[in-house]
CHARMM-style PDB file with segment names, atoms N, HN, CA, C and O in Angstrom:
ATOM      1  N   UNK     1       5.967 -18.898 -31.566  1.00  0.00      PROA
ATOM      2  CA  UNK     1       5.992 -17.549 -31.033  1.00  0.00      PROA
ATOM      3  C   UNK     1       7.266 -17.313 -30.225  1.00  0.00      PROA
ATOM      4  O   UNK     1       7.879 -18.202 -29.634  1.00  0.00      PROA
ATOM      5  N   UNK     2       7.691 -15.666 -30.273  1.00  0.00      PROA
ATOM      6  HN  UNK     2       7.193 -14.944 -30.753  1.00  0.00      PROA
ATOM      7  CA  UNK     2       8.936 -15.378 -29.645  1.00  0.00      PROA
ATOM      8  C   UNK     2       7.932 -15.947 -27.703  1.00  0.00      PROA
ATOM      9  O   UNK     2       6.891 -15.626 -27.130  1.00  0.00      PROA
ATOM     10  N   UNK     3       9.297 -17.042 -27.389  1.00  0.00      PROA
ATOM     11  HN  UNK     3      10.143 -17.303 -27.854  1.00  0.00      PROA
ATOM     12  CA  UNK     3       9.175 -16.929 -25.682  1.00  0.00      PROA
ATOM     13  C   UNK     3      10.191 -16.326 -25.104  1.00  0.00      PROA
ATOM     14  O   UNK     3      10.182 -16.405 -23.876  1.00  0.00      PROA
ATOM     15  N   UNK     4      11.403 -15.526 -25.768  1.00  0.00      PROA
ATOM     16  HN  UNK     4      11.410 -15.462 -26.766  1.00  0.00      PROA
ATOM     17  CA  UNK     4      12.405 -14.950 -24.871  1.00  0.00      PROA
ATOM     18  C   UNK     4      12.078 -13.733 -25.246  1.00  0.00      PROA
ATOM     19  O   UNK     4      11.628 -13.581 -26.382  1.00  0.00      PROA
ATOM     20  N   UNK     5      12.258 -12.456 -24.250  1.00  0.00      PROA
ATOM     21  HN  UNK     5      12.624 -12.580 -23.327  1.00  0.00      PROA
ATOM     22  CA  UNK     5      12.420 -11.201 -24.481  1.00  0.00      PROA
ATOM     23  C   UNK     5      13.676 -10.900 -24.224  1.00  0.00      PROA
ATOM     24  O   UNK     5      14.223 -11.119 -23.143  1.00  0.00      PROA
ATOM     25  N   UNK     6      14.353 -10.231 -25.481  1.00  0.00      PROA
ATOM     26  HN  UNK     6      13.909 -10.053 -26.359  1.00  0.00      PROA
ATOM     27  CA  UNK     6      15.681 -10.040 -25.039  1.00  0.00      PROA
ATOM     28  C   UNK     6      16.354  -8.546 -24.344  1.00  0.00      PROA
ATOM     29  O   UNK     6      16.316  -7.897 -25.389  1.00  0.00      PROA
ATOM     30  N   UNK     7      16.663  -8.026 -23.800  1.00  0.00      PROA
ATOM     31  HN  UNK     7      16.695  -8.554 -22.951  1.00  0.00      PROA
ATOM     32  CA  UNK     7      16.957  -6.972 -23.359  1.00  0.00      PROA
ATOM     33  C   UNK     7      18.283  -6.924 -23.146  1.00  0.00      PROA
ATOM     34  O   UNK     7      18.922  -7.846 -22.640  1.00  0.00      PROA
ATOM     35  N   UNK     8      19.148  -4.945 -23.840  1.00  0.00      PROA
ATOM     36  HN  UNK     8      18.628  -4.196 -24.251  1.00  0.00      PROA
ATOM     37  CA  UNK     8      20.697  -5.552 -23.426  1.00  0.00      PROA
ATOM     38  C   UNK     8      20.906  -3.832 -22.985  1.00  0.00      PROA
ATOM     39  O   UNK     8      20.500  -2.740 -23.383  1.00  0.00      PROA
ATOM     40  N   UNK     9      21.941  -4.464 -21.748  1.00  0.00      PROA
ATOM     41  HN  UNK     9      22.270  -5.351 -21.426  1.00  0.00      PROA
ATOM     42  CA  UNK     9      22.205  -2.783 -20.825  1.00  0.00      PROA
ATOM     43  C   UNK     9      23.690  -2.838 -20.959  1.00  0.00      PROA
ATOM     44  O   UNK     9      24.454  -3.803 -20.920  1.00  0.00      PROA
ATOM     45  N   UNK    10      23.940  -1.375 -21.150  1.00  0.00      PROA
ATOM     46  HN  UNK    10      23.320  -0.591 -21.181  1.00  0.00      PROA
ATOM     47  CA  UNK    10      24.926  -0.941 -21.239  1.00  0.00      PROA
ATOM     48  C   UNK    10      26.044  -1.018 -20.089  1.00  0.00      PROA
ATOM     49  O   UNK    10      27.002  -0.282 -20.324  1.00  0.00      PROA
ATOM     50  N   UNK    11      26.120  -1.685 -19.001  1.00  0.00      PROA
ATOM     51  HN  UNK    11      25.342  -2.283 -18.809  1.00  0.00      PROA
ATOM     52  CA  UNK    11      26.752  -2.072 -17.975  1.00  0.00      PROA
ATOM     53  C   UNK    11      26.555  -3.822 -17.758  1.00  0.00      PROA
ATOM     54  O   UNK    11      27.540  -4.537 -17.574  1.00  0.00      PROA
ATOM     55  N   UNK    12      25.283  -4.321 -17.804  1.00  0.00      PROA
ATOM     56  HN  UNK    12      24.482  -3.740 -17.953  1.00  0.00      PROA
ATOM     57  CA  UNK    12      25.891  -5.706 -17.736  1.00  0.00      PROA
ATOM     58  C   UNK    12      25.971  -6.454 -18.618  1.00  0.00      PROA
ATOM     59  O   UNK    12      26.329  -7.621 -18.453  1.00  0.00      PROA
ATOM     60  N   UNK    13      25.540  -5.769 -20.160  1.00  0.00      PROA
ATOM     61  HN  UNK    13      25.249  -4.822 -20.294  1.00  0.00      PROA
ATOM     62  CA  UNK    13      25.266  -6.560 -21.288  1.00  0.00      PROA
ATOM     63  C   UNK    13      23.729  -7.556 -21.532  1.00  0.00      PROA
ATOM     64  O   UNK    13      22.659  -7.189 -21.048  1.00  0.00      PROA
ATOM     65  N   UNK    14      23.819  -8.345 -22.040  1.00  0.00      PROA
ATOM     66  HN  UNK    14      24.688  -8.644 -22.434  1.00  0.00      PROA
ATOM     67  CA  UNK    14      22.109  -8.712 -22.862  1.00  0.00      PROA
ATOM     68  C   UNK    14      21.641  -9.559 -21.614  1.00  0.00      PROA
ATOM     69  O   UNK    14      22.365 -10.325 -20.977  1.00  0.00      PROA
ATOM     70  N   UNK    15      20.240  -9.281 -21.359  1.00  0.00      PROA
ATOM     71  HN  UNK    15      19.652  -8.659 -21.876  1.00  0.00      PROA
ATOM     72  CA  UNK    15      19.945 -10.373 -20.722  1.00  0.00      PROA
ATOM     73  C   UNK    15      18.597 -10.707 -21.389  1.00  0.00      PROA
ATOM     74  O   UNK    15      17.968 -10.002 -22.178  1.00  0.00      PROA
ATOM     75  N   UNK    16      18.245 -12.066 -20.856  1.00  0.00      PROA
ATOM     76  HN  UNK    16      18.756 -12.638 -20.215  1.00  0.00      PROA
ATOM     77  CA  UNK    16      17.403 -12.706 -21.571  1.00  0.00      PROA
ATOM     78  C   UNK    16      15.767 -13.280 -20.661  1.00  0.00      PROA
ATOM     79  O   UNK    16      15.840 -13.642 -19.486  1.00  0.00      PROA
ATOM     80  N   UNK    17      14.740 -13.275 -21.232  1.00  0.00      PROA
ATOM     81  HN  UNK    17      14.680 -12.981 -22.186  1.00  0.00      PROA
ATOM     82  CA  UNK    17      13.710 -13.014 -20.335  1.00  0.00      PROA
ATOM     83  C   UNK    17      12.542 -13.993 -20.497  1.00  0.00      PROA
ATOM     84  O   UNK    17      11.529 -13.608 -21.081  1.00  0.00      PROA
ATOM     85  N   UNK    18      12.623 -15.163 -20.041  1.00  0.00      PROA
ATOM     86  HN  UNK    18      13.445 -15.476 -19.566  1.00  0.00      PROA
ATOM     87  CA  UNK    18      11.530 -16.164 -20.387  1.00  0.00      PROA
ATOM     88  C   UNK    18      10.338 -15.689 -20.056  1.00  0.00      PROA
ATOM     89  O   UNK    18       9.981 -15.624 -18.880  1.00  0.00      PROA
ATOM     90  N   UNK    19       9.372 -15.193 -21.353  1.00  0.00      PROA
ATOM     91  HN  UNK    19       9.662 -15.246 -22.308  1.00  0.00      PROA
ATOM     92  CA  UNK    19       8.374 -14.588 -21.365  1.00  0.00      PROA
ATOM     93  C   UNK    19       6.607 -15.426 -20.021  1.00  0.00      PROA
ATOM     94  O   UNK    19       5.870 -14.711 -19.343  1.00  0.00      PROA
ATOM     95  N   UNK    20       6.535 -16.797 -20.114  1.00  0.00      PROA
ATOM     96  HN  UNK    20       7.134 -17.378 -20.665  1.00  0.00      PROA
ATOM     97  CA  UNK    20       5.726 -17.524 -19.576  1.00  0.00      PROA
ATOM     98  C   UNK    20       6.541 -17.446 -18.088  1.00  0.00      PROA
ATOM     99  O   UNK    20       5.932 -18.080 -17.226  1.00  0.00      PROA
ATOM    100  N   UNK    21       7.546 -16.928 -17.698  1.00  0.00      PROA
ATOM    101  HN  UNK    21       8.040 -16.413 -18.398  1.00  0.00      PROA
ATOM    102  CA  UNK    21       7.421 -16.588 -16.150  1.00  0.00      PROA
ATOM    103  C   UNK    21       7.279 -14.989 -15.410  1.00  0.00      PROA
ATOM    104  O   UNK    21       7.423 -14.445 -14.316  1.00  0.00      PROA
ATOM    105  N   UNK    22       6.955 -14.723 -16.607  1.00  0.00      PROA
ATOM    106  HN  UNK    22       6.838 -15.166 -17.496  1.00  0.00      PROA
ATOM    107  CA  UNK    22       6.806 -13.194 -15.950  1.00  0.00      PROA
ATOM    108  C   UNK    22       5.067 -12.980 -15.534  1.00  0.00      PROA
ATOM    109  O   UNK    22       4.083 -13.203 -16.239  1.00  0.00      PROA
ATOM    110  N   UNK    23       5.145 -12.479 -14.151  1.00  0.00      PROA
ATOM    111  HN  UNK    23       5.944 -12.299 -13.578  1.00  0.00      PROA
ATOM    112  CA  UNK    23       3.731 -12.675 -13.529  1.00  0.00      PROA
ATOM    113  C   UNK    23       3.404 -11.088 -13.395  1.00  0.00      PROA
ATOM    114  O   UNK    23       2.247 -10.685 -13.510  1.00  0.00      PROA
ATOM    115  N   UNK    24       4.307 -10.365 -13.188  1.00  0.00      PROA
ATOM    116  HN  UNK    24       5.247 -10.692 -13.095  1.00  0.00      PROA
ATOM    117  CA  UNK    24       3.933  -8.307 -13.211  1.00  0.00      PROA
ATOM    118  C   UNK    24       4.755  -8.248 -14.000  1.00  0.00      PROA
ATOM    119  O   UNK    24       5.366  -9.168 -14.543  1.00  0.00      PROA
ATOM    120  N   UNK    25       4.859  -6.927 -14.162  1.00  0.00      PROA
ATOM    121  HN  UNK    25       4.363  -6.180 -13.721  1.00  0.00      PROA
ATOM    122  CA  UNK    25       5.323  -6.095 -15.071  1.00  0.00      PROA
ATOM    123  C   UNK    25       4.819  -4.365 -14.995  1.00  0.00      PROA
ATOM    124  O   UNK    25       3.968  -3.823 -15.700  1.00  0.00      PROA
ATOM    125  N   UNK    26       5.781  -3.654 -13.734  1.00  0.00      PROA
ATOM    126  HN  UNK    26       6.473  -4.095 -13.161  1.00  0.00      PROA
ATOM    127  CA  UNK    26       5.354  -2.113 -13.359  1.00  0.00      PROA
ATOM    128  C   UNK    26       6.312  -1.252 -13.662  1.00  0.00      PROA
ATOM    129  O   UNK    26       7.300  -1.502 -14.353  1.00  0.00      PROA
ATOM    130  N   UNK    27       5.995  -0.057 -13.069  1.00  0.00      PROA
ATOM    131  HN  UNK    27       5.192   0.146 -12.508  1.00  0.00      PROA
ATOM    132  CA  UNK    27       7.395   1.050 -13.551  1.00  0.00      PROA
ATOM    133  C   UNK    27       6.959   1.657 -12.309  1.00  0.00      PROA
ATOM    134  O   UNK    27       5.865   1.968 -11.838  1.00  0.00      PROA
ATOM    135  N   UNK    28       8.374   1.739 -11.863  1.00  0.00      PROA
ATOM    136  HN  UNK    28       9.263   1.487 -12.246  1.00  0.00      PROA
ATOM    137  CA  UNK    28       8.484   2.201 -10.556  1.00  0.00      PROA
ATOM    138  C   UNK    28       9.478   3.416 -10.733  1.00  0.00      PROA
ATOM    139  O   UNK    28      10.332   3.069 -11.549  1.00  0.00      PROA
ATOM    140  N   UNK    29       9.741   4.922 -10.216  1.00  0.00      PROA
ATOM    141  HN  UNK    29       9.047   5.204  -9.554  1.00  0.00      PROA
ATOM    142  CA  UNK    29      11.078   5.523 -10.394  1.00  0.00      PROA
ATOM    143  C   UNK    29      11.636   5.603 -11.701  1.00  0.00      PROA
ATOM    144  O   UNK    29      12.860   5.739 -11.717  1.00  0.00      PROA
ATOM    145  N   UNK    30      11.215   5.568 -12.503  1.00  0.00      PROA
ATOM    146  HN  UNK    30      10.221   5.457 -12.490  1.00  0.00      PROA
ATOM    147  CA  UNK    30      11.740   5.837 -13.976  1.00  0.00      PROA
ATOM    148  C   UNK    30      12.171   4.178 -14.447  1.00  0.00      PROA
ATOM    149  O   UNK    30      12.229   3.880 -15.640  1.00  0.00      PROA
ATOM    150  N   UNK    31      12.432   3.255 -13.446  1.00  0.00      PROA
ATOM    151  HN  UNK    31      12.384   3.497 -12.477  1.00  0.00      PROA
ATOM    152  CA  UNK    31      13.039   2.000 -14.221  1.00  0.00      PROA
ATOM    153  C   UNK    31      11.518   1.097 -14.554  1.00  0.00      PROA
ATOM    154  O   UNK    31      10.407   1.625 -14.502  1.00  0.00      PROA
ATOM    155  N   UNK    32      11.796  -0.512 -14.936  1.00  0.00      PROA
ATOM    156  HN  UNK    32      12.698  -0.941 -14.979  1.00  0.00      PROA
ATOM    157  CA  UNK    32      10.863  -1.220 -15.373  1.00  0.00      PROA
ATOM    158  C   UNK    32      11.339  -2.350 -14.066  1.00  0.00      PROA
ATOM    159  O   UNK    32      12.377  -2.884 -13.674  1.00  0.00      PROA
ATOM    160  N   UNK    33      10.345  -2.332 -13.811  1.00  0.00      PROA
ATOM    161  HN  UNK    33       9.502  -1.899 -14.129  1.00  0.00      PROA
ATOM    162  CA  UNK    33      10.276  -4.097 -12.436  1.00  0.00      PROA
ATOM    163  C   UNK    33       9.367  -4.788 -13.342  1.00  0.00      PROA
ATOM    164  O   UNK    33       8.504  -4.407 -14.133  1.00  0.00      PROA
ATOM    165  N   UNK    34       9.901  -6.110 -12.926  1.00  0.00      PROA
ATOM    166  HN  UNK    34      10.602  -6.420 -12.284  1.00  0.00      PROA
ATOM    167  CA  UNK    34       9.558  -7.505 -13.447  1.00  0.00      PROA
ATOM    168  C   UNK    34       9.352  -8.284 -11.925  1.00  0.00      PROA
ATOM    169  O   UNK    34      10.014  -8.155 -10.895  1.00  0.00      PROA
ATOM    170  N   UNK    35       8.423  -8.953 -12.152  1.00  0.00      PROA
ATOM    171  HN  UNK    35       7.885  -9.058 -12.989  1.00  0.00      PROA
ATOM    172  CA  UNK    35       8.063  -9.892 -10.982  1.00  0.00      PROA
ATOM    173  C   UNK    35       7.794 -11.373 -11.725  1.00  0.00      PROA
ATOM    174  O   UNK    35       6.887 -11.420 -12.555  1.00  0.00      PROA
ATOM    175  N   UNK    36       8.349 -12.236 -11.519  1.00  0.00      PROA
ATOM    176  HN  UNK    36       9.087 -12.198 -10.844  1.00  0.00      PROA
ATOM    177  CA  UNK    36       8.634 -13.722 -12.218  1.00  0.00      PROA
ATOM    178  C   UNK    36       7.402 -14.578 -10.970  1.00  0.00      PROA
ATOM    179  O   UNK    36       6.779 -14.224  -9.969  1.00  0.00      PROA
ATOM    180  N   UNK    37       7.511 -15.444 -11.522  1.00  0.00      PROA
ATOM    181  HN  UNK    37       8.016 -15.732 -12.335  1.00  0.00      PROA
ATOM    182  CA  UNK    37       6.406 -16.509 -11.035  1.00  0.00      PROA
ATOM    183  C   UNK    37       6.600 -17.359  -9.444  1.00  0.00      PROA
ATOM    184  O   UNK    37       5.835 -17.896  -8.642  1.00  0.00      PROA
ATOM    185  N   UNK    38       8.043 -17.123  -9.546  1.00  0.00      PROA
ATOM    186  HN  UNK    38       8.663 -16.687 -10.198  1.00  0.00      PROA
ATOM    187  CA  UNK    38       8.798 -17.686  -8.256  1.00  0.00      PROA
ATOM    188  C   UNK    38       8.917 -16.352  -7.252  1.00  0.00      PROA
ATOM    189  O   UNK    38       9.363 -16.375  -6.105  1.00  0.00      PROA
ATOM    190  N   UNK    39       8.504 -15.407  -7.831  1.00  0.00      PROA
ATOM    191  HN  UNK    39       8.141 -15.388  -8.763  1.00  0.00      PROA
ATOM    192  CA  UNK    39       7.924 -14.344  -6.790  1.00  0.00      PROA
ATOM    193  C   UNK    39       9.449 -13.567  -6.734  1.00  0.00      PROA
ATOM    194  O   UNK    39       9.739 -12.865  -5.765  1.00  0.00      PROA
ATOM    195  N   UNK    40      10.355 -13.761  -7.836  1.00  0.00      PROA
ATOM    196  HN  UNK    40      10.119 -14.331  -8.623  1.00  0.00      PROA
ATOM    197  CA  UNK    40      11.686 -13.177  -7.835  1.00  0.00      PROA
ATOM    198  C   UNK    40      11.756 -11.530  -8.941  1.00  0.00      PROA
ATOM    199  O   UNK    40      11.137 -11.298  -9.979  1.00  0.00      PROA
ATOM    200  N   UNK    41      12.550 -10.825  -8.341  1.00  0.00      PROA
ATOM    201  HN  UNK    41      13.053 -11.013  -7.497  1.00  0.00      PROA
ATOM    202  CA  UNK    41      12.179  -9.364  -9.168  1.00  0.00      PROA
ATOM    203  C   UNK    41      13.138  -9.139  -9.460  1.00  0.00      PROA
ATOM    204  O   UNK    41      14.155  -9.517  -8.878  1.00  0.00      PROA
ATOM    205  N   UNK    42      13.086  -8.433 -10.481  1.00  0.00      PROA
ATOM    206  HN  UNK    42      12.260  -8.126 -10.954  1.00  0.00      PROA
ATOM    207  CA  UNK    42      14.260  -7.432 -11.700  1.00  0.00      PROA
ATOM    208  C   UNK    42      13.888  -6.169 -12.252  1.00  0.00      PROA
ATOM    209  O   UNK    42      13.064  -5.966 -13.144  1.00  0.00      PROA
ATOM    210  N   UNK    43      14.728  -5.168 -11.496  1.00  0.00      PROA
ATOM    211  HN  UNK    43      15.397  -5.333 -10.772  1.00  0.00      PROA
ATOM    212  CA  UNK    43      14.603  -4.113 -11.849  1.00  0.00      PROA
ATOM    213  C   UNK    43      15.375  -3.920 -13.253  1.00  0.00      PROA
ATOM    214  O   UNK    43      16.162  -4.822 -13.541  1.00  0.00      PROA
ATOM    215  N   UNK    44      15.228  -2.744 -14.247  1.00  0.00      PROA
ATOM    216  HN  UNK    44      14.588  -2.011 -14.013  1.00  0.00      PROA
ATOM    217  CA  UNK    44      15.836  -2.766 -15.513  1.00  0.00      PROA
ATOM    218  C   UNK    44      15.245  -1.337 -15.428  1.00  0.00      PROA
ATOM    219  O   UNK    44      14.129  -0.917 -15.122  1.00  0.00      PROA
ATOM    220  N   UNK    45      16.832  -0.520 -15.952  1.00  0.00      PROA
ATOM    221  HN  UNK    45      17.739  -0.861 -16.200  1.00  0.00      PROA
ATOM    222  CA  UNK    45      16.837   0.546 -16.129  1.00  0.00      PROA
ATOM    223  C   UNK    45      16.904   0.890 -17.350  1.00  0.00      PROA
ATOM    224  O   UNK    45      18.071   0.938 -17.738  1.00  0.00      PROA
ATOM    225  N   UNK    46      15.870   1.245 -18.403  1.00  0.00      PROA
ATOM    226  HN  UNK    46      14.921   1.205 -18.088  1.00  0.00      PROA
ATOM    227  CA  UNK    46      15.491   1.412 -19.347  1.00  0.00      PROA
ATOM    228  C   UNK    46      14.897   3.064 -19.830  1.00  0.00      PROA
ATOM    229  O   UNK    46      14.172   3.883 -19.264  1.00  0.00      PROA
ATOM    230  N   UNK    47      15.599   3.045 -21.122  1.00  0.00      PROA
ATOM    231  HN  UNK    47      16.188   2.381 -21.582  1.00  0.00      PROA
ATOM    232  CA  UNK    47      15.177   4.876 -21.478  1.00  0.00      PROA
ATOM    233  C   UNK    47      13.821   5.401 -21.636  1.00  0.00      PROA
ATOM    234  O   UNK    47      13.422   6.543 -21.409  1.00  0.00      PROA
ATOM    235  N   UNK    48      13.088   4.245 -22.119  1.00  0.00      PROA
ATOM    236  HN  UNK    48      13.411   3.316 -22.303  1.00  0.00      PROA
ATOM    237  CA  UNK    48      11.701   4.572 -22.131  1.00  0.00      PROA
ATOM    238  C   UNK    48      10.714   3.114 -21.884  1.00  0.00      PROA
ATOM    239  O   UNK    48      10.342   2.189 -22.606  1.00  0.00      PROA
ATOM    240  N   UNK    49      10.551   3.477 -20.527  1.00  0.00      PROA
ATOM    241  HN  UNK    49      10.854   4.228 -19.940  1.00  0.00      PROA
ATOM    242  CA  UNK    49       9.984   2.687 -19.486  1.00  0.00      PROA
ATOM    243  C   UNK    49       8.258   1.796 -20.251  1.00  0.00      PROA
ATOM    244  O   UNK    49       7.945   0.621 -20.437  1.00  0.00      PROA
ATOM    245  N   UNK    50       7.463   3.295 -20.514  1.00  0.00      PROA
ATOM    246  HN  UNK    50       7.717   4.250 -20.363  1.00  0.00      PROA
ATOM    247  CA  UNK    50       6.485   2.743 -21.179  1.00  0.00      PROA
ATOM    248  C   UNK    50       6.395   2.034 -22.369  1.00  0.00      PROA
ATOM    249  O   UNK    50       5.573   1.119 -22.418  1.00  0.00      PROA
ATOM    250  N   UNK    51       7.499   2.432 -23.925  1.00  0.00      PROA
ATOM    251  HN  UNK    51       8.167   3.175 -23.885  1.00  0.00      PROA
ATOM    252  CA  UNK    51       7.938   2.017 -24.683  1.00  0.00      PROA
ATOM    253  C   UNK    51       8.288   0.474 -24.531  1.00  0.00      PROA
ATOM    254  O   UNK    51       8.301  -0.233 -25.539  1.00  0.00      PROA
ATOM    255  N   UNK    52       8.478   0.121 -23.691  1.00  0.00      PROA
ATOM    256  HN  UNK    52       8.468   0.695 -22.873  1.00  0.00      PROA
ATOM    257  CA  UNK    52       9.417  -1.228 -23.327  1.00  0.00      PROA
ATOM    258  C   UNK    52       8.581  -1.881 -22.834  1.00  0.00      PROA
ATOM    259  O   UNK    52       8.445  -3.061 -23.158  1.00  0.00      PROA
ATOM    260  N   UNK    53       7.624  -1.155 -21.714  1.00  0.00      PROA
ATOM    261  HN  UNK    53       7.734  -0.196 -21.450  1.00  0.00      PROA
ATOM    262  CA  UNK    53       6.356  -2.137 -21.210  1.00  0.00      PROA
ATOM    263  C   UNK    53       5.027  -2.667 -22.175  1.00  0.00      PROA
ATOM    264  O   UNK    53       4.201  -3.537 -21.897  1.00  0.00      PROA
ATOM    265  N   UNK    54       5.145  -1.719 -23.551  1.00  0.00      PROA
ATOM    266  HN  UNK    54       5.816  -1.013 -23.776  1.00  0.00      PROA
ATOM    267  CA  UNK    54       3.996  -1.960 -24.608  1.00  0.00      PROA
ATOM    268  C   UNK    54       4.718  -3.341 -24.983  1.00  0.00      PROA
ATOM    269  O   UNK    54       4.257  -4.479 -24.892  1.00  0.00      PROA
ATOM    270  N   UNK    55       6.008  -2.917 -25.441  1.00  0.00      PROA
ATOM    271  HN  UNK    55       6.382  -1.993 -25.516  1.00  0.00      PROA
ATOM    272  CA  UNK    55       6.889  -4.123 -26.162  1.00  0.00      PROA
ATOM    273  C   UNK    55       6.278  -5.235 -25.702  1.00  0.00      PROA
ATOM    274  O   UNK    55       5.464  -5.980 -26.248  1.00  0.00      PROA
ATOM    275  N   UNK    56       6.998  -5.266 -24.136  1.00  0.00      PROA
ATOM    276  HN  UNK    56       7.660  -4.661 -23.693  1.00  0.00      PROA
ATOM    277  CA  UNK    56       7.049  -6.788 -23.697  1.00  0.00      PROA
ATOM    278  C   UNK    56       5.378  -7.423 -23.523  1.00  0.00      PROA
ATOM    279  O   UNK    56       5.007  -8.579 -23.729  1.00  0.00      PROA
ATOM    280  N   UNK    57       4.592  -6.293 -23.097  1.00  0.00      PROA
ATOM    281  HN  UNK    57       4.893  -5.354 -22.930  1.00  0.00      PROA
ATOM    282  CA  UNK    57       2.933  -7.015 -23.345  1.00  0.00      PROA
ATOM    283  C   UNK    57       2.687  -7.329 -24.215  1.00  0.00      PROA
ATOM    284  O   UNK    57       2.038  -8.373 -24.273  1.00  0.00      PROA
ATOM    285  N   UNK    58       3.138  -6.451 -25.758  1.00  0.00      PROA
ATOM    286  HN  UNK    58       3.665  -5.603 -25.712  1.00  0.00      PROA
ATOM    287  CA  UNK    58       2.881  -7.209 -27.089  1.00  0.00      PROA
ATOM    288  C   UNK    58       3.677  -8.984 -27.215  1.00  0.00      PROA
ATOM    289  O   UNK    58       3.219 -10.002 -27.735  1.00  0.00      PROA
ATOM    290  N   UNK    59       4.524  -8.830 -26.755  1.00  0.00      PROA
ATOM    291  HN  UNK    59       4.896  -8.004 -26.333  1.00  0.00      PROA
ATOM    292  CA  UNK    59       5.360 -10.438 -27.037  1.00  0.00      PROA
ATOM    293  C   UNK    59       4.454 -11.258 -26.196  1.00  0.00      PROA
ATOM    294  O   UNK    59       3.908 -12.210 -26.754  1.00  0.00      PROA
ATOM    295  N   UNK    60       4.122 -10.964 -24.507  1.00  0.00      PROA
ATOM    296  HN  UNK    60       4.565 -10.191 -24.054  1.00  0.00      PROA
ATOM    297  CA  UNK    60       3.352 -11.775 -23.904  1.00  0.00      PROA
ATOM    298  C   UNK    60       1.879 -12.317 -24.610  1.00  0.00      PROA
ATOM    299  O   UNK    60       1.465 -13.467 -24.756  1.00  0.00      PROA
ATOM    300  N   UNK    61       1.160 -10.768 -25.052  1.00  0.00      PROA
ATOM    301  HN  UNK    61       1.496  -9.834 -24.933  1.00  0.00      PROA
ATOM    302  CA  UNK    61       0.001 -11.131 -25.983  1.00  0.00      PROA
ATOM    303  C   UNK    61      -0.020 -12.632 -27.118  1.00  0.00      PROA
ATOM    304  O   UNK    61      -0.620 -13.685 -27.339  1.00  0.00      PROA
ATOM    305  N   UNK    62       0.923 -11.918 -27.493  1.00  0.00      PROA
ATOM    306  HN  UNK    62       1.410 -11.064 -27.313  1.00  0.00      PROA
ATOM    307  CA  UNK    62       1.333 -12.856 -28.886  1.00  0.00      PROA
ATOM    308  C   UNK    62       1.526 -14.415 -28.207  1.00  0.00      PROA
ATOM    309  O   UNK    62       0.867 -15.451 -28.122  1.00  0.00      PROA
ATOM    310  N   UNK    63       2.863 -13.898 -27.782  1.00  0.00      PROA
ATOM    311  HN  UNK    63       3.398 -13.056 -27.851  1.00  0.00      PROA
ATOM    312  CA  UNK    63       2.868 -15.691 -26.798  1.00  0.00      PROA
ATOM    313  C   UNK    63       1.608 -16.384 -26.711  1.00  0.00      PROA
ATOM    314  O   UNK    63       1.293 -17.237 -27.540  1.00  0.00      PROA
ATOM    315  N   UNK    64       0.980 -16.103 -25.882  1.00  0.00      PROA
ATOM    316  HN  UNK    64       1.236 -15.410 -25.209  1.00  0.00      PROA
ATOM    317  CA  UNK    64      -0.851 -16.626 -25.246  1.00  0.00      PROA
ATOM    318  C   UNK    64      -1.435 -16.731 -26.587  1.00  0.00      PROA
ATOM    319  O   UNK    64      -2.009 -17.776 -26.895  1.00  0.00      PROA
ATOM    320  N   UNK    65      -1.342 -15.685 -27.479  1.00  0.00      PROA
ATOM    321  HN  UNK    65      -0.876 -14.836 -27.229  1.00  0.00      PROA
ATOM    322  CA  UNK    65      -2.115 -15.895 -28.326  1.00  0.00      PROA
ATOM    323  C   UNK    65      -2.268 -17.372 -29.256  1.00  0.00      PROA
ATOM    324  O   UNK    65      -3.360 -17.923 -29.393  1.00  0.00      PROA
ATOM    325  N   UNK    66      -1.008 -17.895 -29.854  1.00  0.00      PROA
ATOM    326  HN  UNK    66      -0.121 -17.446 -29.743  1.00  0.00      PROA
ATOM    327  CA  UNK    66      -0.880 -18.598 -30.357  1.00  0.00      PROA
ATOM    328  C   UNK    66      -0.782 -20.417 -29.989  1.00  0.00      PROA
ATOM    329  OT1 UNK    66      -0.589 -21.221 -30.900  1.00  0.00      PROA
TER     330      UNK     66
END
């Protein structure tokens, strides 16, 4: 199963997202926050916030699933 989510922004370029440390996952202000396991956060400014949050729950799903 995919464990990286990849994401790429037009100012800092691709970043990459080890799916088994992501512990939240909200939308705050139009962007997407990530909260990692070490209790560390990443905001990501993304065009369609909900679009992106189905995404990455589908990859997490999948992950667990298998």
């Amino acid at each position: 199963m995919k464990a990286i989510f990849t994401y790429e922004d037009e100012h800092l370029g691709k970043s990459y997202i080890v799916i088994p440390k992501i512990r939240e996952i909200a939308k705050a202000l139009g962007n997407l926050v990530i909260t990692f396991d070490n209790g560390d956060k990443r905001t990501l400014a993304v065009d369609d916030p909900n679009a992106t949050i189905k995404e990455m729950l589908e990859v997490i799903e999948n992950f667990y699933r298998a």
